[in-house]
C-alpha positions as CSV (number, residue, x, y, z in Angstrom):
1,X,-22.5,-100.2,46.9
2,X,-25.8,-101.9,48.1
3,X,-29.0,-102.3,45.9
4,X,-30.7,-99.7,48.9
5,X,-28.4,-97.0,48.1
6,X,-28.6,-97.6,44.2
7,X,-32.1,-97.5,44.6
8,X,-32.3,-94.3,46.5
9,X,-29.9,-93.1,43.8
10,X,-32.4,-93.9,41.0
11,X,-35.4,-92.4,42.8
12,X,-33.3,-89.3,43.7
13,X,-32.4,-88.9,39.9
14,X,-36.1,-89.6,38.8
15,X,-37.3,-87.0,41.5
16,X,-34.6,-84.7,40.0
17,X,-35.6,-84.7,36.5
18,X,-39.1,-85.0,37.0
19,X,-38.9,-81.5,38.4
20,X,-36.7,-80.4,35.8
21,X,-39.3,-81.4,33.2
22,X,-42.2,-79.3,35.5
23,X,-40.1,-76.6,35.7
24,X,-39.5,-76.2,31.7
25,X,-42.8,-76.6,31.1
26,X,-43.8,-74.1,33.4
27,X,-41.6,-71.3,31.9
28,X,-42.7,-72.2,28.6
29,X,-46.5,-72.1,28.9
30,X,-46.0,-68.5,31.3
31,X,-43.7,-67.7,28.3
32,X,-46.3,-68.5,25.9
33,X,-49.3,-67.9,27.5
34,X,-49.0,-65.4,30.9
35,X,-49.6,-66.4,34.3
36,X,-52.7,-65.2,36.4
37,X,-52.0,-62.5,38.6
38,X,-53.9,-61.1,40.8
39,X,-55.9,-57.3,40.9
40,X,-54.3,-54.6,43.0
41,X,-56.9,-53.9,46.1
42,X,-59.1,-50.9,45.8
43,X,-58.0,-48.1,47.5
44,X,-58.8,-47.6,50.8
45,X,-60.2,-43.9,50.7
46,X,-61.3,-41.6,48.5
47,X,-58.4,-39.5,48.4
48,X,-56.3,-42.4,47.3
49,X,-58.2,-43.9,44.0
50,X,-60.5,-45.8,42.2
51,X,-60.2,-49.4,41.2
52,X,-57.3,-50.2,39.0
53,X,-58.4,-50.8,35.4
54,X,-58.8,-54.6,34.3
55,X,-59.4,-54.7,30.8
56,X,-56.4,-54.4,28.5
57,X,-55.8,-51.4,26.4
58,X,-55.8,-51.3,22.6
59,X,-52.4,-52.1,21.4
60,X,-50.1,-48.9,20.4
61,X,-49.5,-48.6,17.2
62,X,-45.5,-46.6,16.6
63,X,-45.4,-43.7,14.6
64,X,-43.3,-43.8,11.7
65,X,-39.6,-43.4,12.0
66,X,-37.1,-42.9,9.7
67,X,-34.2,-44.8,10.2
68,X,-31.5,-44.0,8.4
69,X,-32.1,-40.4,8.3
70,X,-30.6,-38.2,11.1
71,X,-33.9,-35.8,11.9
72,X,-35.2,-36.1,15.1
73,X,-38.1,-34.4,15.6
74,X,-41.6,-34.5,17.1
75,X,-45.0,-33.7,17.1
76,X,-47.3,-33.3,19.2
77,X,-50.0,-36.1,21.0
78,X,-51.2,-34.4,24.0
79,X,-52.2,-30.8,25.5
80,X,-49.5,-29.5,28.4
81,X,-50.6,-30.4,32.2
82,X,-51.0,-27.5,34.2
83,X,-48.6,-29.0,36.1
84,X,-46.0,-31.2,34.7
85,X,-44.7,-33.5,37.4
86,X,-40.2,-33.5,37.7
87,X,-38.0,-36.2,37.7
88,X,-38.1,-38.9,40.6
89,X,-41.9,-37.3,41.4
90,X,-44.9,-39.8,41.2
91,X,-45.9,-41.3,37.9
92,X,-49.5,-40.5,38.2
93,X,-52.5,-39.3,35.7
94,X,-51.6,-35.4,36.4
95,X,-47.5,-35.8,35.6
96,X,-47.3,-38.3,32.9
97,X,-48.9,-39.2,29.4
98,X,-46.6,-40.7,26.9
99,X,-44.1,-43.4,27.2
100,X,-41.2,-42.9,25.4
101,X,-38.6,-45.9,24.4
102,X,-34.9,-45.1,25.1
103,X,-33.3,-48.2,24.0
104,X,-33.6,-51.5,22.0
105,X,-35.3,-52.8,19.1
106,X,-38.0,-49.4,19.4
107,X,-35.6,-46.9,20.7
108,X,-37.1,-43.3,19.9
109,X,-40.6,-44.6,20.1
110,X,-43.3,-41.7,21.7
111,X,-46.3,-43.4,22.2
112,X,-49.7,-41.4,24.1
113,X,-50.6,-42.9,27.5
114,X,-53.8,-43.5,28.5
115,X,-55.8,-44.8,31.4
116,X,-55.9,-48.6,30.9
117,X,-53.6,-51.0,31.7
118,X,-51.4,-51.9,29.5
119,X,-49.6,-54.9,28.9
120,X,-46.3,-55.0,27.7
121,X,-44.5,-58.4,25.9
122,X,-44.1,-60.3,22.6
123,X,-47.1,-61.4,21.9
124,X,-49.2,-59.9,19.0
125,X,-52.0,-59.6,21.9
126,X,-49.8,-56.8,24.2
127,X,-50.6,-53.0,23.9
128,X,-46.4,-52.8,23.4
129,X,-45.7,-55.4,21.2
130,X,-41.6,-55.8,21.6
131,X,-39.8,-58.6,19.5
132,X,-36.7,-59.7,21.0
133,X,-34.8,-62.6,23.0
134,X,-34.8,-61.3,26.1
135,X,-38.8,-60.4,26.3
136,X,-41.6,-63.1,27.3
137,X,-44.5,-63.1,25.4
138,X,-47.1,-61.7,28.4
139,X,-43.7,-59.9,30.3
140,X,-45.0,-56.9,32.1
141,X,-47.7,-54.5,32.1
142,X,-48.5,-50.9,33.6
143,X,-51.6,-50.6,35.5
144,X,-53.1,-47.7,37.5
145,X,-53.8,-48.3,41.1
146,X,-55.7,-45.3,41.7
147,X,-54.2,-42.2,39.9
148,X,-51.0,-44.1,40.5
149,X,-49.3,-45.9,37.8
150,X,-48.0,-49.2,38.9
151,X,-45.3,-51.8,36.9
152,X,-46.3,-55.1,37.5
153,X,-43.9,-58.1,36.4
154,X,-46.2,-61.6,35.0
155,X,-43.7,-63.9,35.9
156,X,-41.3,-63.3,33.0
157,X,-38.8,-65.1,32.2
158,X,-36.0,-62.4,32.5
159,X,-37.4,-60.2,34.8
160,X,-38.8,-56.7,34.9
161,X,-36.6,-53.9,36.3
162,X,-37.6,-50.2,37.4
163,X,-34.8,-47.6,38.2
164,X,-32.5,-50.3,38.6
165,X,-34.3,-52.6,40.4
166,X,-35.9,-56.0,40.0
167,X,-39.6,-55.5,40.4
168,X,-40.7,-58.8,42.3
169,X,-44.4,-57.0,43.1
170,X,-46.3,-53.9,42.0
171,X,-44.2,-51.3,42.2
172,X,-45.3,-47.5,41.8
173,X,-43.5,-45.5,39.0
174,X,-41.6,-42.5,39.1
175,X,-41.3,-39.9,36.5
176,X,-38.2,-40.4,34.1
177,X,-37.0,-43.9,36.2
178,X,-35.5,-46.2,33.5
179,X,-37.9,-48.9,33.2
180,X,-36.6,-52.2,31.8
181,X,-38.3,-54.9,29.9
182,X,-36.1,-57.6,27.9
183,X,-33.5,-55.7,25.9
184,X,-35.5,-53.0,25.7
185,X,-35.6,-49.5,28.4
186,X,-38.3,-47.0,28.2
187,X,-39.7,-44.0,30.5
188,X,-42.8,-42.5,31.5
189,X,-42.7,-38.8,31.0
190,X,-45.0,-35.8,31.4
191,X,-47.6,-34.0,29.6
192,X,-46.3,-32.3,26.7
193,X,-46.2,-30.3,23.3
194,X,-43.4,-31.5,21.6
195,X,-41.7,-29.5,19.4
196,X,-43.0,-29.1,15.9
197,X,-40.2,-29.1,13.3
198,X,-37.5,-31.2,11.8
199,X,-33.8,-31.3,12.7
200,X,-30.6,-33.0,11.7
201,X,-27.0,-33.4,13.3
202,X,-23.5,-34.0,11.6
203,X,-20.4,-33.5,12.6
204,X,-17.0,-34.5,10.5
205,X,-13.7,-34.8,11.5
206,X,-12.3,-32.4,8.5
207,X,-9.3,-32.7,6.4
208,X,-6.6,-31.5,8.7
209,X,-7.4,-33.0,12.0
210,X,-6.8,-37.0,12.7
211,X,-10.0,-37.3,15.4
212,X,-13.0,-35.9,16.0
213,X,-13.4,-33.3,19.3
214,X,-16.8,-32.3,18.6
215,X,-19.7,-33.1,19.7
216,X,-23.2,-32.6,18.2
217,X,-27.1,-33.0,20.2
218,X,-30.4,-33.4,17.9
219,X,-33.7,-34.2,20.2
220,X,-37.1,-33.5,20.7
221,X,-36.7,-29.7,22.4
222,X,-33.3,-29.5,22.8
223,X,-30.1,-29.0,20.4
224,X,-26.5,-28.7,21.7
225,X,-23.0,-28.0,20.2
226,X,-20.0,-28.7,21.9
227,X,-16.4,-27.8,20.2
228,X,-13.6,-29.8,22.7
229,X,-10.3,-28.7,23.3
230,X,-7.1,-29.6,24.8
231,X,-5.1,-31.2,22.5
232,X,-5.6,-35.1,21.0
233,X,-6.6,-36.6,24.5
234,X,-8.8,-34.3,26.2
235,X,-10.7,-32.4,23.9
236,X,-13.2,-35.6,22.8
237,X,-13.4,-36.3,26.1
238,X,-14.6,-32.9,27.5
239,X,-17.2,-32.3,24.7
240,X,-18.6,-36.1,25.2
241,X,-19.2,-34.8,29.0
242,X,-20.8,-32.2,28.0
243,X,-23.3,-34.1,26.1
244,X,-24.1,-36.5,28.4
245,X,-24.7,-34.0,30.6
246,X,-26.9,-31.8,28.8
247,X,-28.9,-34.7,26.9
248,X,-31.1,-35.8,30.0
249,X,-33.2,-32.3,29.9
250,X,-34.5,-32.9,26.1
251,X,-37.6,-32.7,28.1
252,X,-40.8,-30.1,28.3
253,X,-40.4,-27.1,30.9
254,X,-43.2,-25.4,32.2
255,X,-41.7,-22.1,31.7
256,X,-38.6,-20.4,30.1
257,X,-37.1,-19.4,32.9
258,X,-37.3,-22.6,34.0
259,X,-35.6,-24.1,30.9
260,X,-33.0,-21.0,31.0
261,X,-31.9,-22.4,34.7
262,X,-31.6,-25.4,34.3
263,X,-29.5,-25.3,31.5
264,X,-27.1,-22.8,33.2
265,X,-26.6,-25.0,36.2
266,X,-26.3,-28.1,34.1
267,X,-23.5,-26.4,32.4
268,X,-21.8,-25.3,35.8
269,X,-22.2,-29.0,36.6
270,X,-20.3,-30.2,33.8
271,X,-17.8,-27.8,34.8
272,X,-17.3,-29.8,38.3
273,X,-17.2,-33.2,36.2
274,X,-14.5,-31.8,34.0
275,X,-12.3,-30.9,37.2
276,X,-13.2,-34.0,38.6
277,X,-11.8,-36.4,36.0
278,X,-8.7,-34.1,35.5
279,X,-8.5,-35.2,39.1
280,X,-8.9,-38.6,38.4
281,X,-6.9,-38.5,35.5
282,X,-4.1,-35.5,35.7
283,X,-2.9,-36.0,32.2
284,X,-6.1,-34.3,31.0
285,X,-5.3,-31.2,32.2
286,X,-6.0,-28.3,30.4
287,X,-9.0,-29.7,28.4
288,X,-12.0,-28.3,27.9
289,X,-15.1,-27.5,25.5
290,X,-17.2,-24.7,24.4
291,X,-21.4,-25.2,24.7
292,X,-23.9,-23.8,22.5
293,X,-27.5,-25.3,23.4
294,X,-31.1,-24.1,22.3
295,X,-34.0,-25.3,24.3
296,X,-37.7,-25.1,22.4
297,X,-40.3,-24.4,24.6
298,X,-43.7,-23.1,23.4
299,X,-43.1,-20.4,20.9
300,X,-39.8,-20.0,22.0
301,X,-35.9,-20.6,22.0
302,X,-33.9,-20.6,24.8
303,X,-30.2,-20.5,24.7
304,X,-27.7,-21.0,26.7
305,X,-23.6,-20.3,25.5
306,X,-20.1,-20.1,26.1
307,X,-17.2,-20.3,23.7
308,X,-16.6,-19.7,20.0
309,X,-19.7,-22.2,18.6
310,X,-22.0,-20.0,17.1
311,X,-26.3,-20.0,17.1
312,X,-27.3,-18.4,14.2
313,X,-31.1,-17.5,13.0
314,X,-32.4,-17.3,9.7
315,X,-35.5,-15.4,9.1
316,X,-37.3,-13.7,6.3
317,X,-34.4,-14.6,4.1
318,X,-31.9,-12.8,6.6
319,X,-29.2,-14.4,8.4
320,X,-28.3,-13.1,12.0
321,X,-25.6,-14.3,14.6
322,X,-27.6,-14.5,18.1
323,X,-24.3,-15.7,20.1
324,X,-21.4,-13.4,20.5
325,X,-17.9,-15.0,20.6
326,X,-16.0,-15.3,23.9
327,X,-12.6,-14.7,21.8
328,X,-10.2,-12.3,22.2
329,X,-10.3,-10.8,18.8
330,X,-14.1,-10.1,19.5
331,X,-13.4,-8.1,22.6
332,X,-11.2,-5.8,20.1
333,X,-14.0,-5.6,17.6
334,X,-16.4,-4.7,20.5
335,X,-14.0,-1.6,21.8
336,X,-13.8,-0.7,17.9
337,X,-10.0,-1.7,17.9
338,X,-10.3,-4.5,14.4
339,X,-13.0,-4.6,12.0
340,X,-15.2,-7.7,11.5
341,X,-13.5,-8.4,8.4
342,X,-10.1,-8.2,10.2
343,X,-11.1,-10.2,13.4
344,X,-11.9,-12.9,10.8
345,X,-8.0,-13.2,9.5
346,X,-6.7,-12.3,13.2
347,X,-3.7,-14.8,14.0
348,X,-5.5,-15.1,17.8
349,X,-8.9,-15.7,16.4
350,X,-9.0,-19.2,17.9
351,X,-8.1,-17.7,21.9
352,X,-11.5,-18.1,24.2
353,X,-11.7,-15.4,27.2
354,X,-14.0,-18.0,28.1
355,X,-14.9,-22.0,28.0
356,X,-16.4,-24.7,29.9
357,X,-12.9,-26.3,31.7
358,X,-11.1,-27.9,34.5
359,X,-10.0,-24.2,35.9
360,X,-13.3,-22.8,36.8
361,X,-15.7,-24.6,38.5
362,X,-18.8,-21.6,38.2
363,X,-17.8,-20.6,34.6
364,X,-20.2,-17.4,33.1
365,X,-22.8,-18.4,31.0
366,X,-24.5,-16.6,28.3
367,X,-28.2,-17.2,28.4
368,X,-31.4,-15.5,27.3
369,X,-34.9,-15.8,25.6
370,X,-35.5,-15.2,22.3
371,X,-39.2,-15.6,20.4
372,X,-39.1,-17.9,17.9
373,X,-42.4,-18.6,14.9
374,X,-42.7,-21.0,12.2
375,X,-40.4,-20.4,9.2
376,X,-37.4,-19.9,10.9
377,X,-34.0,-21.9,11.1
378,X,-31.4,-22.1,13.6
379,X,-28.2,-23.1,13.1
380,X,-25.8,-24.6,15.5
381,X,-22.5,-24.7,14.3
382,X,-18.5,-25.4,16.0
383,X,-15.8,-22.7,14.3
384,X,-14.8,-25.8,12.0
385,X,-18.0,-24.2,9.6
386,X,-18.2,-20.9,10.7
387,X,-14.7,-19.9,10.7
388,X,-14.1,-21.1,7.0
389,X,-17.7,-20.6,5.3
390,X,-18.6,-16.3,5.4
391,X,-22.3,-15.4,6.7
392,X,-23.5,-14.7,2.5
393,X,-22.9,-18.4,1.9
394,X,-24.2,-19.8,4.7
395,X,-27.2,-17.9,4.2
396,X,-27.6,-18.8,0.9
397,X,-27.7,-22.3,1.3
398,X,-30.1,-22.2,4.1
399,X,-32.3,-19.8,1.8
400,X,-32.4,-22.6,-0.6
401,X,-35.6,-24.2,0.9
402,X,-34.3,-27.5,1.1
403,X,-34.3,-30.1,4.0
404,X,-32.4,-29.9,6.7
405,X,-30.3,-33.1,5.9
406,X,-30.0,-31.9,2.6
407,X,-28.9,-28.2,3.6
408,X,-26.8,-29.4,6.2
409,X,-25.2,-31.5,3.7
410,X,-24.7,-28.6,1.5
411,X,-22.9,-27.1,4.6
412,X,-20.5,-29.4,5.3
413,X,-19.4,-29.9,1.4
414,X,-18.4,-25.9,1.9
415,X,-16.3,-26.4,4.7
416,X,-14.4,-29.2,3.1
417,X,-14.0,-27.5,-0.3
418,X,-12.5,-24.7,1.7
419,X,-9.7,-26.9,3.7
420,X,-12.0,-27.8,6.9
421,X,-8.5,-27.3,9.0
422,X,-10.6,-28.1,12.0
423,X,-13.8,-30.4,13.2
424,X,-17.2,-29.3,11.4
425,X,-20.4,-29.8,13.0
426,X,-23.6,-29.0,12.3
427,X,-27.1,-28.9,14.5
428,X,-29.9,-27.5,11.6
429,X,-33.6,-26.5,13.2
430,X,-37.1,-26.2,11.4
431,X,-39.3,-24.4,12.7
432,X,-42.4,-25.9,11.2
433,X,-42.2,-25.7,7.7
434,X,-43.1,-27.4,4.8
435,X,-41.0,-30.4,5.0
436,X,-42.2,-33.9,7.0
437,X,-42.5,-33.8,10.6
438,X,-41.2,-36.7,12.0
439,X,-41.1,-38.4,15.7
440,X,-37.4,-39.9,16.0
441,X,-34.8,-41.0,18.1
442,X,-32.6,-38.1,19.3
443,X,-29.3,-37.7,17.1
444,X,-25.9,-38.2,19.0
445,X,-22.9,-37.4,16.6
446,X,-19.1,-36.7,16.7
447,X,-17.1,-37.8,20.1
448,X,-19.8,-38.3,22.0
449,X,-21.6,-41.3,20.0
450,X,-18.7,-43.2,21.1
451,X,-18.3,-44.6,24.2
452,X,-16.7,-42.3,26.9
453,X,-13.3,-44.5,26.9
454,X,-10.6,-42.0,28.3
455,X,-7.7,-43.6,26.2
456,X,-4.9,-40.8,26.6
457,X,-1.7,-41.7,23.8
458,X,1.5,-41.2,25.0
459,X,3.7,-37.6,25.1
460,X,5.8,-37.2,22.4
461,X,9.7,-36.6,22.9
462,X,10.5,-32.9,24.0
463,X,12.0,-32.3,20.8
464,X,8.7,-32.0,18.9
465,X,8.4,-28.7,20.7
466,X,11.9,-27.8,20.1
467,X,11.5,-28.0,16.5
468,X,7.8,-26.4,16.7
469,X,8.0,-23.2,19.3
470,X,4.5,-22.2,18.1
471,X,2.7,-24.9,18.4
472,X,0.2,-25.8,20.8
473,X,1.0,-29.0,23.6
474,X,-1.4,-31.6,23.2
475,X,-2.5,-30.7,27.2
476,X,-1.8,-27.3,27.5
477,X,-5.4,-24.7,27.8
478,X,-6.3,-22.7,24.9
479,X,-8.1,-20.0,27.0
480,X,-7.2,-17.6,29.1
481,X,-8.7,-14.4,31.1
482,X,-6.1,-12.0,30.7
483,X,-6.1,-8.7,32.4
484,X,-6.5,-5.3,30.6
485,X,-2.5,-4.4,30.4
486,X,-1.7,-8.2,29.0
487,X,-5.0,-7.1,26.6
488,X,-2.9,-3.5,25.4
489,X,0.4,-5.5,25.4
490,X,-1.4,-8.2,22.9
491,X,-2.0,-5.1,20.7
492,X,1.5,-3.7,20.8
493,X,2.5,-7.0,19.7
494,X,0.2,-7.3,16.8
495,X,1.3,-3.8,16.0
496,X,4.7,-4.8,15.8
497,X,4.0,-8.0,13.8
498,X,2.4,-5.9,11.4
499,X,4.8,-3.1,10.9
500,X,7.3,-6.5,10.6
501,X,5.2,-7.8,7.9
502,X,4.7,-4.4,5.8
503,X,8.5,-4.1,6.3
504,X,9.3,-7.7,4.9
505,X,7.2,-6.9,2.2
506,X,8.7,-4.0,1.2
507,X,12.3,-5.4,1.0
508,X,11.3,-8.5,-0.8
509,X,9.6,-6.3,-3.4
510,X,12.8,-4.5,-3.6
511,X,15.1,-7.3,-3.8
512,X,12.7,-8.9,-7.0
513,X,13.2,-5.7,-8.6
514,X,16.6,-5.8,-8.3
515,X,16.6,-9.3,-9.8
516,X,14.5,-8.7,-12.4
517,X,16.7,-5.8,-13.3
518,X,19.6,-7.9,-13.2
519,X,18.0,-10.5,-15.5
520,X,17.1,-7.8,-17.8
521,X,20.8,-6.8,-18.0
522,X,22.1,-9.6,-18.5
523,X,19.9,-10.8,-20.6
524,X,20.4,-7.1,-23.2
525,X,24.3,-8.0,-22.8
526,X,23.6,-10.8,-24.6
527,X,22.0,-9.5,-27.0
528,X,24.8,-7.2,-27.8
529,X,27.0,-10.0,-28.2
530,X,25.3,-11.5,-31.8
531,X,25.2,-9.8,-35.2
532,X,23.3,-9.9,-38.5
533,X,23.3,-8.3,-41.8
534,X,20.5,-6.4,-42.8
535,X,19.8,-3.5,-45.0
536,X,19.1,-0.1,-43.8
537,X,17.6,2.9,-46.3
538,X,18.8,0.9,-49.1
539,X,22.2,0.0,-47.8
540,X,23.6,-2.8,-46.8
541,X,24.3,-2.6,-43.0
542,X,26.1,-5.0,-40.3
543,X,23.8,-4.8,-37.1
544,X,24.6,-5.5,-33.3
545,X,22.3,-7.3,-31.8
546,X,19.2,-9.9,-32.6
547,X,16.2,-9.3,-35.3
548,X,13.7,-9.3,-32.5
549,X,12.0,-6.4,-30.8
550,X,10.0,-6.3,-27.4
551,X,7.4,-4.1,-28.5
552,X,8.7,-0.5,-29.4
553,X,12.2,-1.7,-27.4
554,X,14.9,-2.7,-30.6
555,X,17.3,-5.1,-29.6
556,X,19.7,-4.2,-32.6
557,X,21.3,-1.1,-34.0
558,X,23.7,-0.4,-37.1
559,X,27.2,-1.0,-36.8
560,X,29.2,-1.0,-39.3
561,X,28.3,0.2,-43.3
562,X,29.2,-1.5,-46.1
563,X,28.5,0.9,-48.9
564,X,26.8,-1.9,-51.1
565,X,23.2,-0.6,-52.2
566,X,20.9,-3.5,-52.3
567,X,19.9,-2.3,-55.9
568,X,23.2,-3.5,-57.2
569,X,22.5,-7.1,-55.7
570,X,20.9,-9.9,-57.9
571,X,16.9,-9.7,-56.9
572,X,17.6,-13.4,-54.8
573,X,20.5,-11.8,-53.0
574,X,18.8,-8.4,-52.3
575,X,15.5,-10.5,-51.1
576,X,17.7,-12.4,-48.6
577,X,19.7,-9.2,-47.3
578,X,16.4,-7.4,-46.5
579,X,15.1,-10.5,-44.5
580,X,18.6,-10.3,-42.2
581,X,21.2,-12.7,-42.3
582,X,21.8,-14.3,-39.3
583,X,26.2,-14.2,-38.3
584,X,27.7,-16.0,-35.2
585,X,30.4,-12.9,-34.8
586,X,31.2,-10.2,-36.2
587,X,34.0,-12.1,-38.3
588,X,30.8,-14.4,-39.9
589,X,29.2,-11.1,-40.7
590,X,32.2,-9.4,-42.3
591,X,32.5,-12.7,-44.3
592,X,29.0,-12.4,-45.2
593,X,29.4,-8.6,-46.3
594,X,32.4,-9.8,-48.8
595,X,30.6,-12.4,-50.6
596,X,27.5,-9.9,-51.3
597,X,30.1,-7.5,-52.1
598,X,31.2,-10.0,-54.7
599,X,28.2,-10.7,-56.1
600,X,27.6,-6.5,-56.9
601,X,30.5,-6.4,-58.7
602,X,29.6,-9.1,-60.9
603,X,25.8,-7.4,-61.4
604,X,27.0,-3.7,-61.9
């Protein structure tokens, strides 16, 4: 090699690491210390906006969040818009006023918005201070161009990302888009009142049941149940849908009816995804999920419902079920054919009429407007609490005045004492009240805080079923619609059961009896079988039978006289005739009676 090339060699490395150096250096000190950036130009016209601001806003200080505790609730920063802007709209002054942290280090964070920019990194100097690997210390910052807000990137180091993209320039933000800076993901939302309350959500697997199918929602305004179905491989999955699903409107609604919509065609959308994945994934057939969900809005509760999970309110010291049952044993109790107390002990008490599933995509929902006022609690709850605590102890403990973790604990302990044979969860609501009000991240329990894996076991051999006629295939449906006829057959067949039962009864009754009685014979036999010598008026007397008595029943009678008198018996012989003398046969006894006889001759 010639000393030209080496040479160019040498330079070419030197030029190399010279600009590795620069470029360290760089990244460090707009790590450390920011990078100028330029304003945004004015707007052009008055309808479009005033100057963006310049100066940096006070830094945000986080409101207090409990974090091991399970209560997710709010209160309120701001006064409702007049009109809140939707999902995907423009992030502007009008729509928004709060940022709200979604994941990371702050997740559950609900922080006001104002009008200044803000600057967003790890320095103690930013309005959102975030602490992590991933975030530069001057990373990003939201600024308003106009009435618009804008998410500007200052040369970080990872990069800033809005609704999936990387933001390279000022970008205008939209309303709800995932806005991502370092490990951390937060939101702009709109104006809103926030519910005032406290809430908590648990769910356990129970004692009888090897996984958990339930699913259990605690947010800011919105509080779901989900009970899945469908055997070991279906029935997590389905009520984890469901979740995800509903979770993404825990968000203000102008109106009720607005909230009442949305929820019932979010439902009929998870309906579609549960048909879909059966499609996608055929052993899953059959699965499916009942949906209990209460949306707060102003002073009142929206619900929407389908299944067996129950909403129940508890006012003034008075507990009331607001959802009715989609079961077959209701729809007797509703046309008067089973009591309440009967319907509860019902061998079809578990059938739905109706569920969220992979056979209907435009499934019925239940869903209506009730006024709600500080005071009261609602209780979301799957059949694994309801269908093993009664409605006097459930009221009872939430009458107790204590927290909603704590009474929700209280719960729970009741269902396992009683067996738990299924999943138990449990969605508890404060409406105001005297306990703290916190701002928290929103609760996720049972399937649905896992990861939505679909990991389906293998069947099991046919002869499982063989050996088990009665029970329920892991993907077979647990619903049905059955038509009026199959409804009066159902009773016939119950009828039939019963009279089978009463009949059963009877005969084993009888044939107890009858054992009993043999016993009792046997056992008197016996009896008649031993002898003793006692005395009777005076006499001395060989008896059949035993000394004892079963109450005013003798066991012994007189059998054969001896025509001693016990007066002509020495006082020790006489004292141990009249306290019986026990003989193996009647042979012992006569033995017996010739020795005492003996013992009068001697005397007299």
């Amino acid at each position: 090699m010639s000393e030209l090339t080496l040479l160019i060699l040498r330079v070419g490395f030197l030029i190399l690491l010279w600009s590795f150096v620069f470029v360290v250096v760089y990244s460090m000190r707009a790590d450390l210390f920011g990078v100028r950036v330029k304003k945004l130009p004015e707007a052009a016209a008055a309808g479009t906006a005033p100057r963006a601001a310049a100066t940096p806003a006070p830094r945000a200080t986080p409101s207090p969040s409990p974090a091991a505790s399970p209560v997710a609730a709010s209160a309120p920063s701001a006064p409702r818009a007049s009109k809140p802007g939707k999902n995907g709209a423009p992030a502007t002054t009008e729509s928004v006023a709060r940022i709200v942290v979604t994941s990371g280090p702050k997740a559950g964070l609900d922080i006001p918005l104002g009008t200044e920019t803000l600057t967003i990194g790890r320095s103690s100097e930013s309005g959102l201070v975030i602490r992590d690997d991933y975030t530069s210390s001057h990373h990003a910052r939201l600024v308003l161009w106009g009435d618009q807000w804008m998410i500007q990137d200052l040369d970080s180091t990872n990069g800033t990302w809005h609704d999936g993209a990387r933001v390279h320039a000022p970008v205008p933000i939209k309303v709800g888009a995932p806005l991502k800076v370092g490990a951390t993901t937060f939101e702009l939302r709109v104006w809103c009142v926030l519910f005032e309350g406290s809430s908590v959500a648990v769910s356990h697997t129970g004692k009888v049941r090897s996984n958990n199918q339930d699913s259990g929602y605690s947010g800011s305004n919105l509080f779901v149940v989900a009970d899945g179905m469908g055997g070991h491989a279906g029935g997590d999955v389905a009520s984890s849908i469901a979740i995800r699903h509903l979770e993404s409107l825990d968000l203000v609604f102008a109106t009720t009816g607005e909230a009442e919509r949305t929820l019932r065609d979010a439902i009929q959308e998870t309906a579609g995804d549960l048909i879909a994945t059966v499609g996608r994934r055929p052993e899953l057939a059959g699965m499916g999920t009942t949906v209990s969900a209460l949306a707060m809005v102003d002073d009142y509760a929206v619900i929407a419902h389908i299944g067996d999970s129950r909403i129940y309110l508890f006012r003034d010291g008075q507990l009331t079920q607001i959802t009715a049952d989609h079961t077959f044993v209701q729809r007797l109790v509703d046309s008067g054919r089973i009591t309440p107390d009967e319907a509860r002990y019902h061998p079809r008490r578990s059938v739905l009429m109706r569920v969220l599933g992979d056979m209907d995509a435009h499934p019925e929902v239940d869903t209506f407007v009730m006024p709600t006022q500080p005071g009261d609690r609602w209780l979301l709850c799957s059949d694994g609490l309801s269908g093993v605590v009664d409605d006097a102890h459930t009221g009872k403990a939430l009458g107790q005045g204590m927290t909603p973790s704590r009474t929700a604990d209280v719960l729970l302990r009741q269902a396992l004492d009683g067996g738990a044979p299924d999943n138990v969860t449990i969605v508890l609501v404060d409406v105001g009240g005297p306990h703290p009000v916190s701002i928290a991240a929103p609760t996720v329990v049972g399937s649905a805080a896992n990861s939505l894996k679909i990991d389906v076991p293998a069947q099991r051999s046919g002869r499982g079923g063989w050996l088990h006629p009665n029970r329920q295939a892991a993907n077979e449906p647990s619903h049905f619609e059955p038509a009026e006829e199959f409804l009066e057959e159902l009773i016939e067949e119950d009828r039939r059961r019963a009279r089978r039962r009463r009949v059963t009864w009877i005969v084993g009754a009888l044939a107890a009896l009858a054992l009993l009685a043999g016993a009792v014979f046997v056992a008197y036999n016996w009896t008649q079988t031993r002898y003793f010598v006692g005395t009777d008026d005076g006499k001395v007397v060989v008896f059949q039978g035993i000394q004892q008595n079963i109450g005013p029943i003798s066991l012994s009678h007189p059998y054969e006289e001896t025509g001693i008198s016990a007066d002509d018996l020495p006082p020790f012989e006489r004292q141990t005739v009249e306290a019986t003398i026990s003989a193996g046969s009647l042979a012992d006894a006569r033995e017996i009676v010739a020795r005492l006889m003996e013992y009068a001759e001697v005397d007299g």
